[in-house]
C-alpha positions in Angstrom: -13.7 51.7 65.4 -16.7 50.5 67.3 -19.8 53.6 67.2 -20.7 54.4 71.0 -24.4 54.6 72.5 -25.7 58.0 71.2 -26.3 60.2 74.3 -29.6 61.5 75.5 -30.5 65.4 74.4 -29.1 66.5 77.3 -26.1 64.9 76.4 -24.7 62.7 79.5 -24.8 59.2 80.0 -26.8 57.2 83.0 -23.1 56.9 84.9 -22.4 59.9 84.5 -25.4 61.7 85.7 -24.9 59.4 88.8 -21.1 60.1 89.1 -22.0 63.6 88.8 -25.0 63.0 91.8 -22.3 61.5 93.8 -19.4 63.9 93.8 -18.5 67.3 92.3 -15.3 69.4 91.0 -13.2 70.6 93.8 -10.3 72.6 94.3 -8.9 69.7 95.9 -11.2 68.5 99.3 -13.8 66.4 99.6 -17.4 68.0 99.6 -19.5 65.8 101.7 -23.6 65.7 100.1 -26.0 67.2 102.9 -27.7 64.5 103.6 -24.4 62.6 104.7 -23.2 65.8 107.2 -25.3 64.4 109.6 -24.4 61.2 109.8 -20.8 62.1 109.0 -20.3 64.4 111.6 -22.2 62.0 114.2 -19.8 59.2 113.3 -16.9 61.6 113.6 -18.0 62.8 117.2 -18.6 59.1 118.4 -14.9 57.9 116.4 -13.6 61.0 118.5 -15.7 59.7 121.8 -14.0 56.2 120.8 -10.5 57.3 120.6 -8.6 59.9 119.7 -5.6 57.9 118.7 -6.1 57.3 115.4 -5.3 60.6 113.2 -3.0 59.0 111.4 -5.4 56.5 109.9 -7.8 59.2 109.3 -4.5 61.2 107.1 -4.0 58.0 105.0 -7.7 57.4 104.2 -8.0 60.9 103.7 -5.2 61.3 101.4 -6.4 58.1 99.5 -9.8 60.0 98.8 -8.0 62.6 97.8 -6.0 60.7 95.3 -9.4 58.7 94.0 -10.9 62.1 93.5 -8.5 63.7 91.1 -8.0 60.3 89.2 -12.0 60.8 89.4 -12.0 64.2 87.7 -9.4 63.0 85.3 -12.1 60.4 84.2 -14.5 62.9 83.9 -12.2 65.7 82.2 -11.0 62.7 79.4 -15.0 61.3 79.2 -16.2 65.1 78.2 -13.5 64.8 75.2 -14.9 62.3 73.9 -18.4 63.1 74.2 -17.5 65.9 72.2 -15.6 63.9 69.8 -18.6 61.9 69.6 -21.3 64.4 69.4 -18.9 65.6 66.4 -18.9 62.2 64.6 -22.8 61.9 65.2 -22.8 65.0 63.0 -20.7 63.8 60.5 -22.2 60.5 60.4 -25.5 62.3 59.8 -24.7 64.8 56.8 -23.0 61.5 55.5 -26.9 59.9 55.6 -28.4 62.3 54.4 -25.7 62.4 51.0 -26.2 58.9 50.5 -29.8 59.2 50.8 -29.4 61.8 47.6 -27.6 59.6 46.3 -29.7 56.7 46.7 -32.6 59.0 45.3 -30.5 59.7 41.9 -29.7 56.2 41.4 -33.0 54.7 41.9 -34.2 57.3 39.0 -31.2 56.3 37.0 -32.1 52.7 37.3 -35.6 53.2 36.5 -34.3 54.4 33.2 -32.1 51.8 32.2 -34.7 49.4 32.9 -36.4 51.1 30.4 -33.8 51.3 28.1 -33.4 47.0 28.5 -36.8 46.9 28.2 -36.9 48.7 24.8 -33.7 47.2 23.8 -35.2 43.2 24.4 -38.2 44.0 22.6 -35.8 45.0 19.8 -34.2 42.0 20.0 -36.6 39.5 20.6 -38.1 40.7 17.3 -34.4 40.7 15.3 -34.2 36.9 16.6 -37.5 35.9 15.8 -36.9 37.4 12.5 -33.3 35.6 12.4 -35.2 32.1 13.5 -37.7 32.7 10.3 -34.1 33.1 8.2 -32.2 30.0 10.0 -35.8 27.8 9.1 -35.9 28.6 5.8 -32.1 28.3 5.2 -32.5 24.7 7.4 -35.3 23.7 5.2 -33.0 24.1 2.3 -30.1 22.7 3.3 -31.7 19.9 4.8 -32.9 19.1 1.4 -29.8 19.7 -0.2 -28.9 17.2 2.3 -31.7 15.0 2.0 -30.4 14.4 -1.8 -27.0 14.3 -0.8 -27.8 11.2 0.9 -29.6 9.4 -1.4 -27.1 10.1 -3.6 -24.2 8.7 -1.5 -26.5 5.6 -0.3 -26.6 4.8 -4.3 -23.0 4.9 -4.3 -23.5 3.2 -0.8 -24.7 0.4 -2.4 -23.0 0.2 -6.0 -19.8 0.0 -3.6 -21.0 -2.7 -1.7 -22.1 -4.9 -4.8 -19.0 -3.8 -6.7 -17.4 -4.8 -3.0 -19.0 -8.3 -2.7 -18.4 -9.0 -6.6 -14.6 -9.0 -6.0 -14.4 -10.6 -2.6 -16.7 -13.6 -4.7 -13.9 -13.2 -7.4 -11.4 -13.6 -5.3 -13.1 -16.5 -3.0 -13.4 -18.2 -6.3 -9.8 -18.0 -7.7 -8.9 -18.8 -3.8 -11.1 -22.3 -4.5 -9.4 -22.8 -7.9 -5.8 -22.5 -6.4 -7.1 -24.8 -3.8 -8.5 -27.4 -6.4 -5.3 -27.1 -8.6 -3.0 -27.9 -5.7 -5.4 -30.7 -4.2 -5.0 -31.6 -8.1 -1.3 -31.5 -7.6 -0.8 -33.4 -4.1 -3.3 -36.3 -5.6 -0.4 -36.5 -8.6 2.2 -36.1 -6.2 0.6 -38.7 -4.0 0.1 -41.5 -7.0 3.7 -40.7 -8.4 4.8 -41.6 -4.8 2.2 -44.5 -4.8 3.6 -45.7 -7.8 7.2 -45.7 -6.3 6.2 -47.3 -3.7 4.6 -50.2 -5.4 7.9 -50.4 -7.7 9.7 -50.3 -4.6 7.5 -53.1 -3.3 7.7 -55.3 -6.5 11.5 -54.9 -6.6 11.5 -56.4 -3.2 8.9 -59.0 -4.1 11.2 -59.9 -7.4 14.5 -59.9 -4.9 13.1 -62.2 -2.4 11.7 -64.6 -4.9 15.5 -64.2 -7.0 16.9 -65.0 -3.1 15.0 -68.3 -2.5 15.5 -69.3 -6.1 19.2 -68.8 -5.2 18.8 -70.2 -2.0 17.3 -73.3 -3.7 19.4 -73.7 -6.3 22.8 -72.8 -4.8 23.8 -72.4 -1.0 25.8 -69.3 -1.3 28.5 -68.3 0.4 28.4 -65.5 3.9 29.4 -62.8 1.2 26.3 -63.4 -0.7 24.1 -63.7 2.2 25.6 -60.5 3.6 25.5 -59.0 0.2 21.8 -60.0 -0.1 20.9 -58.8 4.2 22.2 -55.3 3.0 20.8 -54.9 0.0 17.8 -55.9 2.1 18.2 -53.2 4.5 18.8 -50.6 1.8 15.5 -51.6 0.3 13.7 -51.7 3.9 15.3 -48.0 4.5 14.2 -47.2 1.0 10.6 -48.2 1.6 10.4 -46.4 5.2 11.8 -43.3 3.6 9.1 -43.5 1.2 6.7 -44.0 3.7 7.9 -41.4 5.5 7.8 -38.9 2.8 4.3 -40.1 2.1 3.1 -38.8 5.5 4.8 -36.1 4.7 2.9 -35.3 2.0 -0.3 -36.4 3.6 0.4 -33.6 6.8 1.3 -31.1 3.9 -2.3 -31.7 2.0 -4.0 -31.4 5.6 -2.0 -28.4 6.3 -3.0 -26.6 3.2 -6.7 -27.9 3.8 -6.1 -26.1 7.2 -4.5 -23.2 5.8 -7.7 -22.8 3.0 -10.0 -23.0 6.0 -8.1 -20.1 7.9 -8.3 -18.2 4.5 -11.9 -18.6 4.2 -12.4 -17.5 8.1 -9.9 -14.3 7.3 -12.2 -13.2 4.6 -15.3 -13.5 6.3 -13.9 -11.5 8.7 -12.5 -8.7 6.6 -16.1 -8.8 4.8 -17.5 -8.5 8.4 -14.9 -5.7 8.7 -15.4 -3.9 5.4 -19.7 -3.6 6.5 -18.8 -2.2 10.0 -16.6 0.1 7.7 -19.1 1.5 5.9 -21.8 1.6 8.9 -19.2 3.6 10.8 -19.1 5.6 7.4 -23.1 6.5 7.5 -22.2 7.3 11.0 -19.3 9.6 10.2 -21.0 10.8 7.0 -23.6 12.1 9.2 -21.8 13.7 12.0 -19.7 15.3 9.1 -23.8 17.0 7.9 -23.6 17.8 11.1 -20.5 20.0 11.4 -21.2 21.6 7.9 -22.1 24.6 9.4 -18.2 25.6 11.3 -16.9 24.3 8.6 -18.2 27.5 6.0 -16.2 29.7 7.6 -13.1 27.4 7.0 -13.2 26.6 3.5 -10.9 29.3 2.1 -8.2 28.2 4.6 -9.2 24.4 3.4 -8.7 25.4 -0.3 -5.5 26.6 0.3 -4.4 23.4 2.2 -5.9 21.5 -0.6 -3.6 23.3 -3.5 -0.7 22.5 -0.6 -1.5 19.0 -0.9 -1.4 19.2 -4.5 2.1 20.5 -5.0 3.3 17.9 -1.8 1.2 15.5 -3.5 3.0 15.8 -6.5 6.4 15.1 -5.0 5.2 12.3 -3.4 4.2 10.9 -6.5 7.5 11.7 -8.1 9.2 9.9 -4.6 6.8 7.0 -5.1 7.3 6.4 -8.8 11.3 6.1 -7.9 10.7 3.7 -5.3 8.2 1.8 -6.6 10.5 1.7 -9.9 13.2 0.5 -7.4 10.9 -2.3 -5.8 9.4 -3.3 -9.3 13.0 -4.0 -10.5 14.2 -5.7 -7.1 10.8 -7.3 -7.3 11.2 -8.8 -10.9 15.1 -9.7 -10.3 13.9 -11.4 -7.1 11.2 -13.7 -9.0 13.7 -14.3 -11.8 16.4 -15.5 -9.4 13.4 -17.5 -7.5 12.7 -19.0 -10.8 16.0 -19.6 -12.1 16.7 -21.4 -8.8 13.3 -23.6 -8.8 14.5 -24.1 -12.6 17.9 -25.3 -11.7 17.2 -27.6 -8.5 14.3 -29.2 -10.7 17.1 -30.0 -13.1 19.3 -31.0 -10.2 16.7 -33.3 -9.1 15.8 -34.9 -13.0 19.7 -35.3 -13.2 19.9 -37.2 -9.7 17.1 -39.5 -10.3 18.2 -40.1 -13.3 21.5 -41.0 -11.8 20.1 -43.3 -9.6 18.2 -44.8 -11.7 21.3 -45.9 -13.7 23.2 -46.6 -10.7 20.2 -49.0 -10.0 20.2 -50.6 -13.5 24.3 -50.6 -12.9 24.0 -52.1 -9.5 21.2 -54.7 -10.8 23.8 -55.9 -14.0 26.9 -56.1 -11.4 24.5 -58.7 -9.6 24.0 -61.3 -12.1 27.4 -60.8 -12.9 28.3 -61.4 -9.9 26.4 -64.1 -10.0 27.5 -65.5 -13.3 31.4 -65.6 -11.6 30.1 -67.5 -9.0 28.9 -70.1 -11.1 32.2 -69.8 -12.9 34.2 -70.0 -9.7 32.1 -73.3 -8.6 33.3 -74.7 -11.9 36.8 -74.1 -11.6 37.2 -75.3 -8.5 35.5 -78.8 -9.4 37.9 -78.3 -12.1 41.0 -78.3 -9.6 39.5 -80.9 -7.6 39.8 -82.9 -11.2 43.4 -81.9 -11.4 44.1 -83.3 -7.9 42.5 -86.4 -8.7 44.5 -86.6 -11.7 47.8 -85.8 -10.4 46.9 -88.5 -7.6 45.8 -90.9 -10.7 49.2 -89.8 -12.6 51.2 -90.3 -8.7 49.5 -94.0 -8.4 50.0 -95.2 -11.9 53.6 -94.2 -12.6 53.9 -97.4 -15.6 51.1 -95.4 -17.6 53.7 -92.2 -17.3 55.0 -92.7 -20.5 51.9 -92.8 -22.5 50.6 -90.4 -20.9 53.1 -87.9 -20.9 51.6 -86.0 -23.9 48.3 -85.5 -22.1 49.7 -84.3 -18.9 51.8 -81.2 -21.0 48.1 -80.6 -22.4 46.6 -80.8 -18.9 49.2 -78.4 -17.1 48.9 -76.2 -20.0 45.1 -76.1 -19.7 45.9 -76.1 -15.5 48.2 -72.8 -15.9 45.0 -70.9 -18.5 43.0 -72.2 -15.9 45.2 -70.6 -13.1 45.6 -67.1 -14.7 42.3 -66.7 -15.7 41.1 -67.7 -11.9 43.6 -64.8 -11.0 41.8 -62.5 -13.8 38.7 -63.5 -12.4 39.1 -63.2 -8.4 40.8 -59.6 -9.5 37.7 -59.0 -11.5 35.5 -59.5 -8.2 37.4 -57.6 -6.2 37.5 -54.4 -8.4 33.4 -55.5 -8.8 33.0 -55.6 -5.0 34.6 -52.3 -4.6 32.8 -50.8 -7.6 29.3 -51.9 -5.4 30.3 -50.4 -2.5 31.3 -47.2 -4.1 28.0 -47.4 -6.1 26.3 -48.4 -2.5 27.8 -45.2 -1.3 26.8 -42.9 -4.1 23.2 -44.1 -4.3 23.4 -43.4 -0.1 24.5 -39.6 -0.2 22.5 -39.3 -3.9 19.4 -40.4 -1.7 19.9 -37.7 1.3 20.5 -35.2 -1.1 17.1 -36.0 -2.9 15.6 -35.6 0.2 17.3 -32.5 1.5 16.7 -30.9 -2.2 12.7 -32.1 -1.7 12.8 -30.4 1.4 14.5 -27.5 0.4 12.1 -27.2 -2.6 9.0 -27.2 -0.7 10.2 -25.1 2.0 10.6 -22.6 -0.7 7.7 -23.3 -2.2 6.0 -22.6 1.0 7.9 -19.3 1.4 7.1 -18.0 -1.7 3.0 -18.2 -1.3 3.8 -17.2 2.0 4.8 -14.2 0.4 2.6 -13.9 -2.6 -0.1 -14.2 -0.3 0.9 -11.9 2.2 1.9 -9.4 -0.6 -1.7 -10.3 -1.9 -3.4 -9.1 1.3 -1.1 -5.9 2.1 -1.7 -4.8 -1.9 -5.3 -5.2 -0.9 -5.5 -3.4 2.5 -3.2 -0.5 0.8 -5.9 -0.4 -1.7 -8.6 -0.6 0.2 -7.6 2.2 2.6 -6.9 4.3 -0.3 -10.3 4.0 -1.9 -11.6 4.8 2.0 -9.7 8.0 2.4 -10.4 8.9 -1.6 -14.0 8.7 -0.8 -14.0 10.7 2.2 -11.8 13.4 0.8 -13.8 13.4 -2.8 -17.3 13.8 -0.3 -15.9 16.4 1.5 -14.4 18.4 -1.4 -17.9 18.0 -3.3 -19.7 19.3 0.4 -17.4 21.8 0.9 -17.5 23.0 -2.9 -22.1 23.5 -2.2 -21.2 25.1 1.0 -18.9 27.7 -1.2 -22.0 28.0 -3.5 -24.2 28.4 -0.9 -22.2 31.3 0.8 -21.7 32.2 -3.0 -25.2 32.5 -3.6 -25.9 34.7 -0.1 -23.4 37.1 -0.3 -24.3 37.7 -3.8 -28.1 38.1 -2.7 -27.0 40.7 -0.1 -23.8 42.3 -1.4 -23.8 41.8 -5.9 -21.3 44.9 -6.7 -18.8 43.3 -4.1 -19.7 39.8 -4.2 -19.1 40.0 -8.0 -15.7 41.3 -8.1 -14.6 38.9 -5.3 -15.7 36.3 -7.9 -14.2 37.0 -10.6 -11.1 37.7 -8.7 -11.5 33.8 -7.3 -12.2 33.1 -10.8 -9.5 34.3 -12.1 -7.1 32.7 -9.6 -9.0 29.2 -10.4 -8.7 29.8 -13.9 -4.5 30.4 -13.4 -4.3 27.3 -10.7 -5.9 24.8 -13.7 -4.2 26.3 -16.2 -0.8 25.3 -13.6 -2.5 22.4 -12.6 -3.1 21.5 -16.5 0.8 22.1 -16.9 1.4 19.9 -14.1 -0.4 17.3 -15.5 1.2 17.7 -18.9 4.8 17.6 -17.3 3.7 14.5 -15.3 2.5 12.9 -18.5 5.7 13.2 -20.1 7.5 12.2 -16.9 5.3 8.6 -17.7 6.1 8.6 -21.0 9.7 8.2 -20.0 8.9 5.9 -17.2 7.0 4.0 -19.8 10.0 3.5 -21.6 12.0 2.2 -19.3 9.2 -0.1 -17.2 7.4 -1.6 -20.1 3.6 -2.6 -19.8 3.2 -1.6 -16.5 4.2 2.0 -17.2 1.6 1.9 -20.4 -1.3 1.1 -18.0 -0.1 4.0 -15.2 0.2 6.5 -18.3 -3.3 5.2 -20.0 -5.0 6.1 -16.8 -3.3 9.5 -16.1 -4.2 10.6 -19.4 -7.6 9.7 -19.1 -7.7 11.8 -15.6 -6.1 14.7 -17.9 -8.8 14.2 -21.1 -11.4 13.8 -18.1 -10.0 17.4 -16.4 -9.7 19.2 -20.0 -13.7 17.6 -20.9 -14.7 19.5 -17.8 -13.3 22.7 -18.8 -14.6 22.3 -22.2 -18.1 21.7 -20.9 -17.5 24.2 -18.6 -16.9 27.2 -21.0 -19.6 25.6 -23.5 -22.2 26.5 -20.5 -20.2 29.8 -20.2 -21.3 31.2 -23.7 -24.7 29.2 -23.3 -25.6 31.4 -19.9 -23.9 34.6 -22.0 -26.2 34.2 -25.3 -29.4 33.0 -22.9 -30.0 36.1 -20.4 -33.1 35.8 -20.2 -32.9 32.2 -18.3 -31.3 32.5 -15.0 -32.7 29.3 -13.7 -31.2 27.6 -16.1 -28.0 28.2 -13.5 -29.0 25.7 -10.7 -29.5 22.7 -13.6 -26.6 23.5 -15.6 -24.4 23.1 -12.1 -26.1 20.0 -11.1 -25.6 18.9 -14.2 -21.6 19.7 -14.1 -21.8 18.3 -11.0 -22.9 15.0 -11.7 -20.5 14.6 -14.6 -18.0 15.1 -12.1 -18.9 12.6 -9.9 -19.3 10.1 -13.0 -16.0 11.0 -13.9 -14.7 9.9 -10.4 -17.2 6.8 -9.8 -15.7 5.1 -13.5 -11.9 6.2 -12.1 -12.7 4.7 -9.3 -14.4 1.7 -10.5 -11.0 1.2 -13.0 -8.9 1.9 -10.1 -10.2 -0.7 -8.7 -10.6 -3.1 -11.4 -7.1 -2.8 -12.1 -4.5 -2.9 -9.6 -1.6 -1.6 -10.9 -1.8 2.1 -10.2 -0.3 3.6 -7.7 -1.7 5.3 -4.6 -0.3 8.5 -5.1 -1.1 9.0 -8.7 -4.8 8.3 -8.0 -4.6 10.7 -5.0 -3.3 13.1 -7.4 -5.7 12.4 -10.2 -8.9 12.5 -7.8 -7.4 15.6 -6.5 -7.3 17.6 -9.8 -10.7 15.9 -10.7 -12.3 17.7 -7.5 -10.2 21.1 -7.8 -11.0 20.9 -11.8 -15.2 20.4 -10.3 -15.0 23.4 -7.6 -13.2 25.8 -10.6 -16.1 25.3 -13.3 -18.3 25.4 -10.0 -17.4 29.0 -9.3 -16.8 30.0 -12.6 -20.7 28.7 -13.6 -21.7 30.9 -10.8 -19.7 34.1 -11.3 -20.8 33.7 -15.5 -24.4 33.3 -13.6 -24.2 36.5 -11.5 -22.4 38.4 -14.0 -25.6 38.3 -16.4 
């Protein structure tokens, strides 16, 4: 609602006072003002001088004044209301002021006063932060040389792993360039083997054209023979391509292989390339890790927990992994002995069918000068029957010299009818020999495609399996490699978060010793019962090899040798770790001994890792899990005698 214009001390408005000048309350008749009688009553005697005929105009204007006057004093009845209404609300309106003013008045001093109070209260803490800042320096200054030695100490390790890294990638580029020398070594045999066949080949051919034009020269043959001698020419032609063909077969293989080494040697100058941005982006993480020490402190508890849960999942992993791996061992070992069995058996094959040939050759070589031999033979019988005929015509012609000669023609036909069976004997003979060479042609045929399909087949396989053993080579080194990576990472931040607990360690006790001091013992005491579990663990586990070792063989002696050594490496640490237990008990007197008897724990511990993971390494025939496992109890085992060293420490 809108405020109207205040009135004036008198209390009308402008119009009013002018609608008051100009007309007045009646009782119901128009009042004329006296200065309009005169005129009004001169107008009225001239309107009646005019004309008296118009009263009844005069009745309607008067009764419309009449009308405009009382809606006129309505107005005016309705517009004194609400000046009192108003004049009432100006009141209001004016105590209201003058509360707020009051009120302004007590908050202004209220005000005043809590600026004060600020005041007072930033001063306070302006000088509780600076003295906070003075605390977060000198805590910064120490931990940043904590981490100052942290660093130096993981670029040492920085840089054993890189040599340790480049000695095996040089180890293995080196057996790489053995392999590759023995199997150039092999192809060159291969190659002089098949050289040597082929110059056989070529001298057989040689020897069988000069045996053909000796032939040729001596005898003309028959269309058998010459047919005989066009396939047998053909054979040897398809015999000498096949050899050439399997010569540039070999020769693609060798430059294949050569190509194959090459990519070999690119592959693993990229995964060195690969294995240096590793470790930069390492640094890098390493130090955005420093970085986020600080929200980690208040975590670590949670994180220990989570740890001891990853032991005990851990654990049944390894237990999962040991049966699979037992599994793929087995599959793995019947595989290869199959494999090998298989090679074994084809190469016998092979021996068998070149020795085969060989014989057939020899066989096929004897049935051709026997064949020849017969032909000779069969050239003399039949100038032997062309004799006969000429005797029979001699005997026809000279019929007086029957009788003398009757004796020598009984001999004759005898020797004619010996001569006749044993021409039968003899064309039955070449015809089971012809049928013999083309069974023998036939054998040597199918005997020489399946030579070359077993060849083929063997060094397909051959192909496949260091296709395999190479790609098993690189997955077995990947799997290791991102194993070490993640052991190392979890390993540096077991070892920072295990300082951060002896930092916090080392405050509260500083601040709070009564409490602080049972809260360590407590968390001693609850380390203490997790390695003695953890030792029991490790005990079952051991046994659990032993079996394993039994049924696996060597490779279940190495696994066992190196989860032993992880226990004898745990139970050294809690050795040494009581020894410096009594030594901080007898020396009291010493308490700075503390800080070099930890370091000194704690560099054992990190020994104890480096040579585990340096074996690890070395030898690839541990499993991921059991190292996990192992590293796992190494750190737990390093955070235990940590805390313990420090809750002996406070305790004296």
């Amino acid at each position: 609602m809108s405020v109207p214009e205040y009135p004036d001390p008198a209390g009308r408005t402008e119009g009013e006072e002018g609608f008051v000048r100009g007309t007045a309350p009646n009782s119901g008749r128009a009042q004329p003002s006296p200065a309009a009688g005169p005129a009004a009553q001169a107008g009225g005697e001239g309107a009646a001088r005019e004309g008296a005929g118009k009263p009844a105009v005069l009745g309607s204007a008067k009764e419309s004044l009449e009308s405009s006057l009382s809606a006129a004093q309505q107005q005016i009845s309705q517009l004194e209301i609400t000046r009192n209404h108003l004049e009432a609300q100006v009141l209001t309106v004016m105590q209201a002021k003058e509360v707020t003013e009051g009120q302004l008045k007590c908050l202004q001093h209220e005000l005043e006063a809590e600026r004060a109070l600020r005041r007072q209260e930033q001063e306070d803490t302006a000088q509780q932060l600076l003295q906070a800042e003075q605390q977060c320096h000198e805590s910064l200054r120490l931990q940043g040389a904590a981490q100052q030695l942290q660093i130096k100490e993981l670029m040492q390790d920085l840089a054993s792993e890189r040599e340790r890294h480049r000695a095996e990638m040089q180890g293995i580029l080196e057996e790489w360039e053995r392999e590759k020398a023995e199997r150039e070594q092999e192809h060159k045999k291969v190659l002089l083997e098949m050289r040597q066949k082929v110059a056989t080949l070529q001298a057989q051919q040689e020897e069988e054209q000069s045996r053909f034009e000796n032939a040729k020269q001596k005898i003309l043959l028959g269309e058998q023979e010459k047919r005989a001698l066009s396939e047998a020419l053909l054979q040897t032609q398809g015999e000498l391509s096949q050899a050439r063909q399997q010569v540039q077969q070999l020769r693609q293989e060798v430059k294949e292989q050569q190509e194959k080494g090459q990519t070999i040697k690119a592959e693993l100058q990229g995964e060195l390339q690969e294995a240096w941005s590793e470790i930069q982006a390492a640094q890098r993480r390493h130090k955005e890790e420093q970085e986020g020490i600080k929200e980690e402190m208040n975590l670590l508890l949670e994180q220990r927990e989570a740890l001891q849960k990853q032991v005990g999942e851990l654990t049944s992993q390894l237990a999962a992994s040991r049966e699979s791996q037992e599994g793929t061992v087995q599959r793995a070992q019947q595989e290869v002995n199959e494999a090998q069995e298989e090679s074994r058996q084809k190469l016998l094959e092979v021996e068998h069918v070149q020795k085969m040939l060989e014989e057939a050759e020899h066989q096929n070589k004897e049935l051709q000068v026997h064949l020849q031999n017969l032909e000779r033979e069969r050239s003399h019988w039949e100038e032997a029957a062309q004799q006969n005929s000429e005797l029979q015509a001699s005997v026809n012609a000279v019929e007086s010299e029957k009788a003398r000669l009757i004796l020598s023609l009984e001999e004759k036909d005898l020797r004619l009818r010996t001569l006749e069976e044993e021409n039968l004997v003899l064309n039955s003979r070449m015809s089971q020999l012809r049928s013999t060479l083309q069974q023998a042609q036939q054998i040597s045929s199918t005997r020489a495609g399946q030579l070359q399909e077993l060849n083929t087949q063997i060094w397909a396989q051959l192909d496949a399996v260091r296709q395999k053993a190479a790609r098993e080579a690189a997955e077995e080194k990947q799997v290791l490699e991102t194993e070490v990576s993640e052991l190392r990472v979890r390993l540096q931040s077991s070892e920072e978060r295990a300082e951060a607990v002896a930092m916090q360690l080392m405050k509260r006790a500083e601040h709070e010793k009564t409490s602080g001091e049972l809260a360590l013992e407590q968390e001693a005491v609850t380390l203490h019962q997790k390695m003695a579990s953890l030792q029991r663990k490790l005990e079952s586990l051991e046994r659990k090899r032993k079996d394993v070792q039994q049924a696996v063989g060597a490779e279940g002696k190495q696994v066992s040798e190196h989860s032993r050594e992880g226990v004898e490496c745990v139970q050294d640490l809690v050795a040494t770790s009581a020894e410096v237990k009594t030594e901080k008990r007898e020396s009291t007197t010493e308490p700075r001994r503390t800080g070099e008897l930890v370091s000194l724990l704690q560099s054992q511990a990190a020994q104890n890792q480096q040579d585990h993971l340096e074996s690890c390494a070395g030898s690839r025939q541990d499993t991921p899990v059991e190292s996990q496992v192992f590293l796992i109890s190494l750190t737990l085992g390093g955070m235990g005698i940590y805390l313990w060293t420090f809750t002996d420490s406070f305790s004296t």
